[in-house]
C-alpha positions as CSV (number, residue, x, y, z in Angstrom):
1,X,28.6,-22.1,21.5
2,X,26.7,-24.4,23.8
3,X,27.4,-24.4,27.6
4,X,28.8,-27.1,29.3
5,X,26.6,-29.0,32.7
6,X,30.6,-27.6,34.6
7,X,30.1,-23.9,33.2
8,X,26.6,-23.7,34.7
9,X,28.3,-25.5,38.3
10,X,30.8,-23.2,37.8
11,X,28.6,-19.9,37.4
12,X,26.7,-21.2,40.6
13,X,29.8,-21.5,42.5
14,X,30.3,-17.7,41.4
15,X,27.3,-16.8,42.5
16,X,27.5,-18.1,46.2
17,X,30.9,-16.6,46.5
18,X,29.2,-13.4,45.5
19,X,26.6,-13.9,47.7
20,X,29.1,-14.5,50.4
21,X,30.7,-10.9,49.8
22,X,27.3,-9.1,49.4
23,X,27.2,-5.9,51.5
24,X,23.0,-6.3,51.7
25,X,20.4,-8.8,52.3
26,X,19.0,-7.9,49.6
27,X,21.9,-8.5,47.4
28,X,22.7,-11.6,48.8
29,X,19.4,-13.1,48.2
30,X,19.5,-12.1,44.9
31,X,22.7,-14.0,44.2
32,X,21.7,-16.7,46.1
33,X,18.7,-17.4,43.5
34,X,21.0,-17.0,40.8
35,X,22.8,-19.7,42.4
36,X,19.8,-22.2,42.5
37,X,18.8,-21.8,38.9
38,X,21.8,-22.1,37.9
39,X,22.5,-25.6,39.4
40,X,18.5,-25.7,38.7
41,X,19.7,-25.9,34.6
42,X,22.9,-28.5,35.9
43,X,19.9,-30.9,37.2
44,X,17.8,-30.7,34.4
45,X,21.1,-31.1,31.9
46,X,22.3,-34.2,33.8
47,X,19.0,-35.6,33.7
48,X,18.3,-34.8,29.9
49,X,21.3,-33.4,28.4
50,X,19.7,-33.4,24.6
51,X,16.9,-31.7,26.1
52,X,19.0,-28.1,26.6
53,X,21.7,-29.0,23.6
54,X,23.8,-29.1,26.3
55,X,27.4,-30.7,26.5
56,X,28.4,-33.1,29.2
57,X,31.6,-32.6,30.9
């Protein structure tokens, strides 16, 4: 089942509060990244949603 452009907001969302909670540097970093590609694949769906066989909405 295809993500939706919100899911991937969503999962960035999740990954800053993670990053917020993260005992190391190291850790939060990490999460932080996780963060950027996932609004990274938001940009790119919201640009070209056919592109990724993504859903809008």
């Amino acid at each position: 089942m295809p993500q939706t452009l919100d899911s991937y907001r969503l999962r960035a969302a999740e990954c800053l509060a993670e990053a917020r909670r993260a005992p190391h540097e190291t850790d939060k970093a990490i999460f932080l990244e996780m963060a950027e590609q996932w609004l990274s694949l938001a940009a790119h769906g919201d640009k070209a949603p056919n592109t990724f066989g993504v859903l809008v909405g």
